[in-house]
C-alpha positions as CSV (number, residue, x, y, z in Angstrom):
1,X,32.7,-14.4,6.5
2,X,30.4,-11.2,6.9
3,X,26.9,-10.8,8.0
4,X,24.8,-7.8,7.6
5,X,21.5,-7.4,9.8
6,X,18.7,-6.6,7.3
7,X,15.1,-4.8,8.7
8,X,12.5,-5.9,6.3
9,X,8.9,-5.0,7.3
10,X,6.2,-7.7,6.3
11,X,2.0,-7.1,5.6
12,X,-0.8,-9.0,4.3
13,X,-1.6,-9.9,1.2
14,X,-2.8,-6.6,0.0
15,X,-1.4,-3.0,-1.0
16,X,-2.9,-1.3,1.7
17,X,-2.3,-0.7,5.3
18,X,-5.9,0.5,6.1
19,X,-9.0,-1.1,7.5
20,X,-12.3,0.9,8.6
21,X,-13.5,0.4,12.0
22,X,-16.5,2.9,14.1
23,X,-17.2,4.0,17.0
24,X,-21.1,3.9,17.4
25,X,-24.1,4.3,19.8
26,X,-27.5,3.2,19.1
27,X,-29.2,3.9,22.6
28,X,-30.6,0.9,22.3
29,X,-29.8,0.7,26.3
30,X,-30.4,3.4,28.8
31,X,-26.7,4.4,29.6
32,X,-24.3,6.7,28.5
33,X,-21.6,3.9,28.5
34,X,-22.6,2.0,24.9
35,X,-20.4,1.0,22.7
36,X,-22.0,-0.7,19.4
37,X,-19.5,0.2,17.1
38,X,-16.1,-2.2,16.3
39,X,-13.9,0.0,18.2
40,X,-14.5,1.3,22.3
41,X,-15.2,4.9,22.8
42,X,-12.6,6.5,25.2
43,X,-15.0,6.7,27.3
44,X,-18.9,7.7,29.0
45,X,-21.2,10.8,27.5
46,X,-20.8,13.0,30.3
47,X,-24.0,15.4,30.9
48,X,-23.5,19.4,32.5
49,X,-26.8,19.7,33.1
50,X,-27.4,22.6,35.8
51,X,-30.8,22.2,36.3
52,X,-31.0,18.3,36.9
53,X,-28.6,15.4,38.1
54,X,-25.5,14.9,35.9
55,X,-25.0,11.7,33.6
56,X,-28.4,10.0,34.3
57,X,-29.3,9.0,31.0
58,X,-33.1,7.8,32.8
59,X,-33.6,11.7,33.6
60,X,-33.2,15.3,33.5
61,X,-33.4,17.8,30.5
62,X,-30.8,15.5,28.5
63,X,-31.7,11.4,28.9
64,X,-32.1,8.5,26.6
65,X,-35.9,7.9,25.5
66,X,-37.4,5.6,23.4
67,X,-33.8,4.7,21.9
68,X,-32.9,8.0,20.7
69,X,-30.6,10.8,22.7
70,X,-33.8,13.0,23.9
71,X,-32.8,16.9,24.8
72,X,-36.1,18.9,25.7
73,X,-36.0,22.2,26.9
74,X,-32.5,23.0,26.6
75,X,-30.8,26.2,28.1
76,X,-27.3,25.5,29.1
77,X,-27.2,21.9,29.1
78,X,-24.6,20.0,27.5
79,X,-23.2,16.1,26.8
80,X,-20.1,15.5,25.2
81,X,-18.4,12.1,24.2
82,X,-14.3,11.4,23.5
83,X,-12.6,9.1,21.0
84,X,-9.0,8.1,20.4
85,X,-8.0,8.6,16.9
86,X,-4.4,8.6,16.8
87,X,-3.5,5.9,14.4
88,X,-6.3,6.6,12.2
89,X,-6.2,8.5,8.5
90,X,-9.9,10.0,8.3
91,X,-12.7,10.4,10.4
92,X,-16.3,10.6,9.4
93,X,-19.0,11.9,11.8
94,X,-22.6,11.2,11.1
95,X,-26.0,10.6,13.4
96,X,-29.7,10.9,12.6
97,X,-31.6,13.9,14.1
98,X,-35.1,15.2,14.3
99,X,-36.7,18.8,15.9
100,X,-39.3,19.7,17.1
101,X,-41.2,23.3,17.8
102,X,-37.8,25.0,17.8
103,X,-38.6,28.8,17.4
104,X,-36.3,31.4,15.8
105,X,-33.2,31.9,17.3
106,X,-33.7,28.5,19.6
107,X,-31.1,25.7,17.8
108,X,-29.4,22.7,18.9
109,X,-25.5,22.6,17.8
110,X,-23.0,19.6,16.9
111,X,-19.6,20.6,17.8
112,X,-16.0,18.7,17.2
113,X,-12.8,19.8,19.6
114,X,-9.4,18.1,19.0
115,X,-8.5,18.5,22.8
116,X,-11.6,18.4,24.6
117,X,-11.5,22.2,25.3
118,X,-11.4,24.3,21.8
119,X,-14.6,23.3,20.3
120,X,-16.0,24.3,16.4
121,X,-19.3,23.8,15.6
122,X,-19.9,21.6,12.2
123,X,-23.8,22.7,12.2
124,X,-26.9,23.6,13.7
125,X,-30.4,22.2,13.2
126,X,-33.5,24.4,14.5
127,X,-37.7,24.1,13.5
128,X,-39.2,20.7,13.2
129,X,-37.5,18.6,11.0
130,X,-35.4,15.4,10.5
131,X,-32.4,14.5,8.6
132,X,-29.4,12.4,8.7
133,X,-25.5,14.8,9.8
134,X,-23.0,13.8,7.7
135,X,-18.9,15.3,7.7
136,X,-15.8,14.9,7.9
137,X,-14.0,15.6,11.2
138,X,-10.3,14.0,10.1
139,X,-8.8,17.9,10.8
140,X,-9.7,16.9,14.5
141,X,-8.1,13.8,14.5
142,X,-6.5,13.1,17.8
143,X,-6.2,11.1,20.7
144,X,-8.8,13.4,22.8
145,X,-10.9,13.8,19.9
146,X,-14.8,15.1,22.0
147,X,-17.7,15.2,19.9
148,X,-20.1,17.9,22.0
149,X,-23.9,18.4,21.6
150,X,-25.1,22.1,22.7
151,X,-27.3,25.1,22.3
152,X,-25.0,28.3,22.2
153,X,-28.1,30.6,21.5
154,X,-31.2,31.5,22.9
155,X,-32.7,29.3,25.5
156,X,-35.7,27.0,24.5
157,X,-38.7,28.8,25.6
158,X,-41.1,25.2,26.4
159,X,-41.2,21.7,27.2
160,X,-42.0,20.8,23.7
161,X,-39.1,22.2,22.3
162,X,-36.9,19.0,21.7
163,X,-34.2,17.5,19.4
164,X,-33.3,14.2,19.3
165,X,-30.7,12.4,18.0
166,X,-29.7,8.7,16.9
167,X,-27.1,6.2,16.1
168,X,-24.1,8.7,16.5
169,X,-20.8,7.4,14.5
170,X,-17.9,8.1,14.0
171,X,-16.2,6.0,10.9
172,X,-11.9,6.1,11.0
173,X,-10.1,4.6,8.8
174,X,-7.2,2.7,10.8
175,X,-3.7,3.0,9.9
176,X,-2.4,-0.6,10.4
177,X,1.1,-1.3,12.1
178,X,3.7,-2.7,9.9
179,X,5.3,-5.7,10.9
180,X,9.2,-6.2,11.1
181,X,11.0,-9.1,10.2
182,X,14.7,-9.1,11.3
183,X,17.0,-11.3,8.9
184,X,21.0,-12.4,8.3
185,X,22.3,-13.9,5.5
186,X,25.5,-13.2,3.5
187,X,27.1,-17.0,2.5
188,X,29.1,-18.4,0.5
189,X,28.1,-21.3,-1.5
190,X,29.4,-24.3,-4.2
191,X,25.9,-25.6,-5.9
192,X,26.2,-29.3,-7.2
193,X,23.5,-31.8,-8.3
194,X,22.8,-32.5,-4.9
195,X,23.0,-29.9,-2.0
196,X,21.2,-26.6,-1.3
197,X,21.8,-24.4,1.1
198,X,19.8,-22.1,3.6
199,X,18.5,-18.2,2.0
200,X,18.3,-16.5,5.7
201,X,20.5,-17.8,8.7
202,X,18.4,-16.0,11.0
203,X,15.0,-14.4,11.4
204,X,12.5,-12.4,13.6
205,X,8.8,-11.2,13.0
206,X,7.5,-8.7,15.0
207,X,4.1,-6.8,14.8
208,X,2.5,-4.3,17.2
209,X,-0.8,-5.1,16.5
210,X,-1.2,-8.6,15.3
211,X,-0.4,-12.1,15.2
212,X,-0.6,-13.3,12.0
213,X,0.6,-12.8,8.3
214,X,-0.8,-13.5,4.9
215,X,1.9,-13.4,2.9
216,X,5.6,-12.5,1.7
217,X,7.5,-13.5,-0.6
218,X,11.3,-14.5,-1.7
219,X,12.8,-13.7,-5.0
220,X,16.1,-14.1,-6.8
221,X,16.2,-10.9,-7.4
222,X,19.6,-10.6,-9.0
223,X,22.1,-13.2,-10.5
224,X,18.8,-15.0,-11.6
225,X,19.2,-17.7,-14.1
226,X,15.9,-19.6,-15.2
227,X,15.6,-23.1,-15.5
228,X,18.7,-23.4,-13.1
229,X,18.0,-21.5,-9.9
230,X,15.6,-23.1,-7.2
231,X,13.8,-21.5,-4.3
232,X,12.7,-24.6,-1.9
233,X,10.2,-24.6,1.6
234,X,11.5,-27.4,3.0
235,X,10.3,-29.5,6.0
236,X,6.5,-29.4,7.2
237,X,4.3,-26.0,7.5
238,X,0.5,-27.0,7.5
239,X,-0.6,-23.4,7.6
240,X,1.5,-22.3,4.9
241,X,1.7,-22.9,1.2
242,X,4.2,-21.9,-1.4
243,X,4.2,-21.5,-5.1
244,X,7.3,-21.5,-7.1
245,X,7.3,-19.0,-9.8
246,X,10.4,-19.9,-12.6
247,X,9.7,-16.7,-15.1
248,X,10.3,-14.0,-12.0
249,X,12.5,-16.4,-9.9
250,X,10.6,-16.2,-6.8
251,X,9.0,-18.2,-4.0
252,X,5.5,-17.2,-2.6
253,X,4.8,-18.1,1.1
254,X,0.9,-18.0,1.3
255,X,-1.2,-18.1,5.2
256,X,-2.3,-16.6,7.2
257,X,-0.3,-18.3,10.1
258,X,1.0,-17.1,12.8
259,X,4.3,-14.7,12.9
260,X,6.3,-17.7,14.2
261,X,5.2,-20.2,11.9
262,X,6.3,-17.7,8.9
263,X,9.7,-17.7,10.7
264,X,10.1,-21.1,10.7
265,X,8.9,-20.9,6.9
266,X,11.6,-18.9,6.0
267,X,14.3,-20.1,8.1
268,X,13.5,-23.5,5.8
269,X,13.7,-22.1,2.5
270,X,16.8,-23.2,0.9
271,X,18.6,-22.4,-2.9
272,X,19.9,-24.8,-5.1
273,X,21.5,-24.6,-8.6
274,X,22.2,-27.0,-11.6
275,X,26.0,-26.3,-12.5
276,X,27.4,-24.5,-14.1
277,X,26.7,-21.2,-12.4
278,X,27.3,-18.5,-14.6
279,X,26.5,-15.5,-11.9
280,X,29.1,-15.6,-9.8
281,X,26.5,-13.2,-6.8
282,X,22.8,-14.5,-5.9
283,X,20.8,-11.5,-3.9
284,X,17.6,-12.6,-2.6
285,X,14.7,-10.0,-1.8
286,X,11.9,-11.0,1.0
287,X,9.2,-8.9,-0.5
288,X,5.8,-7.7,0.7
289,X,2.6,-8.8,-1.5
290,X,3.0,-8.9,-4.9
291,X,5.3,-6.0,-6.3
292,X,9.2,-7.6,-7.1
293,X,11.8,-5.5,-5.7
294,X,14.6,-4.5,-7.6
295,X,17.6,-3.7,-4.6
296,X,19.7,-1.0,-7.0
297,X,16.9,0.8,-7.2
298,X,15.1,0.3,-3.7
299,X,11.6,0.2,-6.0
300,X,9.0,-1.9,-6.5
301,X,7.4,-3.0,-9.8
302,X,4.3,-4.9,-11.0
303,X,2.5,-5.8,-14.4
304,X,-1.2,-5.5,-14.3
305,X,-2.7,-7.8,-17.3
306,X,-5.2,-5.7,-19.5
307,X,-5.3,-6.3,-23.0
308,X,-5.3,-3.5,-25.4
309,X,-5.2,-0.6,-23.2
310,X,-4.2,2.8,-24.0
311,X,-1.1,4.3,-22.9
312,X,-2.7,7.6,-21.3
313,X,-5.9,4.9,-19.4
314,X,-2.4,2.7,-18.7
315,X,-0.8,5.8,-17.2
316,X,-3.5,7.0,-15.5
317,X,-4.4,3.7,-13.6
318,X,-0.6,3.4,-12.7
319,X,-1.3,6.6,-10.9
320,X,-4.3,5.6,-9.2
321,X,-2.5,2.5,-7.5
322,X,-0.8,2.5,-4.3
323,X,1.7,-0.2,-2.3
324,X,1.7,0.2,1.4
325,X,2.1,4.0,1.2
326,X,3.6,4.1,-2.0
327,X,2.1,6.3,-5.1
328,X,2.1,4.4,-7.9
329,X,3.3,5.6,-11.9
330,X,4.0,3.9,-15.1
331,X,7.6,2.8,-14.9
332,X,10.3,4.9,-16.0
333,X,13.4,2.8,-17.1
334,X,16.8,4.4,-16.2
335,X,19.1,1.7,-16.4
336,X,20.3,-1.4,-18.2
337,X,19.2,-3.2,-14.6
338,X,16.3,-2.2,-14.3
339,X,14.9,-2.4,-17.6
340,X,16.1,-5.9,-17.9
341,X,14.1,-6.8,-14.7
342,X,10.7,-5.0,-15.6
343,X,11.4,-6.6,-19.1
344,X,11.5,-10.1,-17.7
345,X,8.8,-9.5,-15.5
346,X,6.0,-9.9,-18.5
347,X,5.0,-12.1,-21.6
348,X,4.1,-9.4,-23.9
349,X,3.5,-5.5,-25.0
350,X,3.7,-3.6,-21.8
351,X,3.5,0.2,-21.6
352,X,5.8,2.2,-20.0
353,X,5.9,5.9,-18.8
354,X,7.7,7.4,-22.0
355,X,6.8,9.6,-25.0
356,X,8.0,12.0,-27.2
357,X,4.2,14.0,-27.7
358,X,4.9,16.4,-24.8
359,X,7.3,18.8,-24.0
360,X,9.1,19.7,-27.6
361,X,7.4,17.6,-29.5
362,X,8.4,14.8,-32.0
363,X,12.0,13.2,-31.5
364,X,12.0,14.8,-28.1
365,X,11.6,11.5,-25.8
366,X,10.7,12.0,-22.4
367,X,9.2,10.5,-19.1
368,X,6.4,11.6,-18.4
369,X,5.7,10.0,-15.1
370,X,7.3,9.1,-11.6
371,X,10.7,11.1,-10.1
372,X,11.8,11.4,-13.6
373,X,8.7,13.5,-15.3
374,X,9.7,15.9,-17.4
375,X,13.6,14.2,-18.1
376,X,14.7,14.0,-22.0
377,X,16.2,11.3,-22.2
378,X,16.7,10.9,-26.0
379,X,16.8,13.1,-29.4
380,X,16.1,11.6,-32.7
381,X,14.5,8.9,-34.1
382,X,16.1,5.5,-34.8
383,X,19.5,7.1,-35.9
384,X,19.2,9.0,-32.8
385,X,21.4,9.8,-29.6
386,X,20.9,9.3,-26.0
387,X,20.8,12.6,-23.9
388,X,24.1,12.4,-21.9
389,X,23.8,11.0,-18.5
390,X,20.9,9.2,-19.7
391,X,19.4,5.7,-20.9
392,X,17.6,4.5,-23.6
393,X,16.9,0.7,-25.0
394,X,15.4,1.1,-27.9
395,X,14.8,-2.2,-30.3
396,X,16.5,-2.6,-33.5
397,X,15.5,0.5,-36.1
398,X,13.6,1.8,-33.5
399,X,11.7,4.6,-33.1
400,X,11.4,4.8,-36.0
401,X,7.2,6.8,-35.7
402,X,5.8,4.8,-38.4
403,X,2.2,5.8,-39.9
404,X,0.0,8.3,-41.0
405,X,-0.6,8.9,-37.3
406,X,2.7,8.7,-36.1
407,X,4.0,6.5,-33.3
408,X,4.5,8.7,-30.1
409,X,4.4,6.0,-26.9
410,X,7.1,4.1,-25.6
411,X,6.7,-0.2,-24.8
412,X,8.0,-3.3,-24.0
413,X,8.9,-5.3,-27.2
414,X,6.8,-8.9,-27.4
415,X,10.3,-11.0,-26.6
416,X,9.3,-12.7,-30.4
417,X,10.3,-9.3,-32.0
418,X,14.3,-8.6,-31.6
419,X,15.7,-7.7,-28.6
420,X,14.6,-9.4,-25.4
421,X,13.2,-6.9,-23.1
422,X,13.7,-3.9,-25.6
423,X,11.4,-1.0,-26.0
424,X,9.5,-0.2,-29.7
425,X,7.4,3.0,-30.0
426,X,3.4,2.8,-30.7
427,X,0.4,4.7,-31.5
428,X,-1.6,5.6,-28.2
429,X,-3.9,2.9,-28.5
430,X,-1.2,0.5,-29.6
431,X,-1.0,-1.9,-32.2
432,X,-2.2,-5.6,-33.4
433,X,-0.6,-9.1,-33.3
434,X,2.1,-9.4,-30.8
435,X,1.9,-5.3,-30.9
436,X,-0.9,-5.5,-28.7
437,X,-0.5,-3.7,-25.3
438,X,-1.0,-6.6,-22.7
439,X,-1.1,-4.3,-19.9
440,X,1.6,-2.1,-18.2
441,X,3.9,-1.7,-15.7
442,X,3.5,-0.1,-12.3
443,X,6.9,1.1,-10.4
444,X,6.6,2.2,-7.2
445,X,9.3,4.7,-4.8
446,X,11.2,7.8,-5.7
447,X,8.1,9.9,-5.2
448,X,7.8,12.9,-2.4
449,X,5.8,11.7,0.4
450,X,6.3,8.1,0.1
451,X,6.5,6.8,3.5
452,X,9.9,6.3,4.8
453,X,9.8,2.1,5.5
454,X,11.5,-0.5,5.6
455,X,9.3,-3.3,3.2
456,X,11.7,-5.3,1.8
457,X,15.2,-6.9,2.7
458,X,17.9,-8.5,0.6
459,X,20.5,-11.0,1.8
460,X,23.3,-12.6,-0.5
461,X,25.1,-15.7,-1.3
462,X,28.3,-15.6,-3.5
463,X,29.0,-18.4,-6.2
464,X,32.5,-19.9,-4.9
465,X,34.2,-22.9,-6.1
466,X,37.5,-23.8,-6.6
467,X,39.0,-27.2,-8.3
468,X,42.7,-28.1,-6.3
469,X,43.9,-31.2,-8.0
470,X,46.9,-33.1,-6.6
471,X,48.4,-36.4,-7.5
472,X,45.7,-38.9,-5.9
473,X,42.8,-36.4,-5.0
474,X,40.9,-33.6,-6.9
475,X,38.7,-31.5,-3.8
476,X,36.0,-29.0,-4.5
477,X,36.5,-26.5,-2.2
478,X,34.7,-22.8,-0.9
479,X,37.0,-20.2,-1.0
């Protein structure tokens, strides 16, 4: 029997990796070492003050006062501060500030450096005035990223010469590790009444930064037949709940519990079937959050419910979505696979990425979104032809562009309206009765700059029965 060793990668229950964290100091304490943000500066505001002891934040031309970073008098004084921002995706910088009695030509300067060394300055304030410094630093991003206040002009001529500043942030947005889950499974199985048998042989969950999991979920993802087909959790996981979905064919493992507990979940989840088994090969996909994963294509779909929607809103929200990494677009259809399982993914009208209103016009049907924008992919109307190397579904006498508008937007057919899963053409803004859009369907994968990841795994059970009959005995055996 073989086995094949399957990486899947495994996140909470959301689409995004991202979570927004600060590094912050209030003064609220006289030292240089405060850290009042969620996340530790790298370390102290260190002072060059030539004229006064260094890094006493009680003293000197640079100190603390009255909750507020106080410079008076400044010549060649300076105080910087360092972050670590590797792992992070943006960076906002942003303190409030006041002057005071700062003549021409005498300013104090915020400056940014990637390395501690190189610095830039973002902006300078001079006279007496307040205001709050706002901007984004994510082209310094690094992991010696040194924030430095100075004055790189004239000298302050007096002692009331000051600027002050307070509650100086910087806001990252945190690029979250993805966890890995190591699985086996490749079986061979004989379904009765009675047994069931085991989806993964063998699992591990890893994660570099964290201990627990939302979510993931398991889907017989091909070989799928409704109302036979059973995903199971067996045995006892308090922290963990699962919900049995019979239209998509998949199991949902909710927490959050710990990394080992959703081993043990999946290690129990078990398959059963009612005979006969028509499909001879069962693939099961462990999927992240709520997209299903189709394996021939190595994408990711999801319907999003909204009734009556247009098809360029549809297609524009589509774009606007995102799945761990991954831009999203209004499906595009390019097999008899994959439109079956988009198809049976929904209950009614659901746009998809195709129209013939672009490119050369009527007859000309095209996507218009994902890898695929810009690809004919048929000519003609209902007695048309499918360009070769191409797929279409088109219902029965469809598309045919019906009404004094014409019909110029591609959908999923209602399944009450001929064939299952088969696409009809519409007006823009759709039609009524069981013409109404629903929503749409979001695909994700294919696109440039998608991340390269591992999110999903599939493992597989073959349907394998054989009847031997001799004179006294008949034996049901795997073969």
């Amino acid at each position: 029997m073989n086995k094949f060793l399957l990486t899947i990668a495994i996140f909470w229950c959301t689409h995004f990796l991202l979570a927004q964290e600060t590094y912050l100091d209030n003064f609220g304490t006289v030292s240089y070492a405060n850290n009042d943000g969620t996340l530790n500066w790298a370390g102290n505001w260190i002072e060059t003050e030539p004229f006064a002891t260094n890094n006493d934040p009680a003293g000197g031309f640079i100190a603390i006062l009255g909750n507020q970073l106080d410079f008076n008098w400044i010549w060649s004084e300076t105080i910087t501060r360092t972050a670590d921002l590797s792992g992070t995706s943006s960076a906002i910088l942003s303190f409030d500030w006041e002057t005071q009695t700062l003549d021409a030509n005498e300013f104090m300067s915020i400056q940014v450096s990637s390395d501690g060394t190189s610095f830039t300055t973002l902006a300078t304030f001079g006279g007496t005035q307040t205001g709050t410094f706002t901007q984004n630093i994510s082209a310094f991003i690094s992991a010696n990223t040194t924030i430095r206040f100075i004055n790189n002009n004239n000298d302050w001529s007096d002692a009331g010469d000051i600027f002050m500043a307070d509650d100086v942030q910087i806001e990252v947005i945190l690029i979250d590790a993805a966890p890995v889950i190591s699985v086996t499974g490749d079986q061979l199985f004989c379904p009765n009444a009675t047994n069931s048998i085991p989806v993964v042989q063998t699992v591990s969950i890893t994660d570099a930064d964290d201990t627990q999991l939302d979510q993931l979920t398991i889907q017989i993802s091909t070989g799928y037949q409704n109302g036979q087909d059973l995903l199971t959790l067996t045995g006892s996981h308090p922290n963990i709940t699962d919900t049995w979905d019979v239209t998509e064919g998949r199991l949902t493992l909710a927490g959050p519990a710990t990394l080992a507990e959703f081993e043990a979940a999946v290690l129990a989840v078990t398959f059963s079937s009612t005979p006969p088994a028509v499909s001879v090969l069962r693939e099961f996909s462990v999927v992240l959050g709520t997209p299903l994963f189709l394996p021939e294509t190595g994408h990711y779909y999801e319907f999003i419910p909204s009734l009556g929607i247009r098809w360029d809103d549809a297609r524009d929200e589509a774009a606007l979505r995102t799945f761990f990494g991954f831009q999203g677009y209004l499906t595009t259809l390019t097999s008899a696979i994959e439109a079956a399982f988009a198809g049976d993914q929904i209950t009614g009208t659901g746009w998809i990425g195709a129209s013939d209103n672009f490119g050369t016009g009527e007859g000309d049907w095209r996507w218009e979104t994902g890898p695929e924008a810009g690809t004919s992919f048929w000519i003609g109307n209902q007695t048309g032809t499918v360009v070769l190397g191409e797929f279409a579904f088109w219902n029965t006498g469809e598309p045919n562009n019906v009404g004094a508008g014409g019909e110029h937007y591609a959908h999923i057919t209602d399944d009450t309206i001929g064939i299952q899963n088969s696409w009809n053409d519409l007006p823009i803004a759709g039609g009524g009765g069981a013409y109404q859009a629903q929503g749409y369907i979001v695909e994700y994968g294919g696109l440039p700059g998608d991340p390269v990841l591992q999110i999903s795994g599939v493992t597989q059970l073959r349907i394998s029965c054989s009847v031997i009959t001799n004179r006294t005995k008949t034996y049901r055996v795997n073969y």
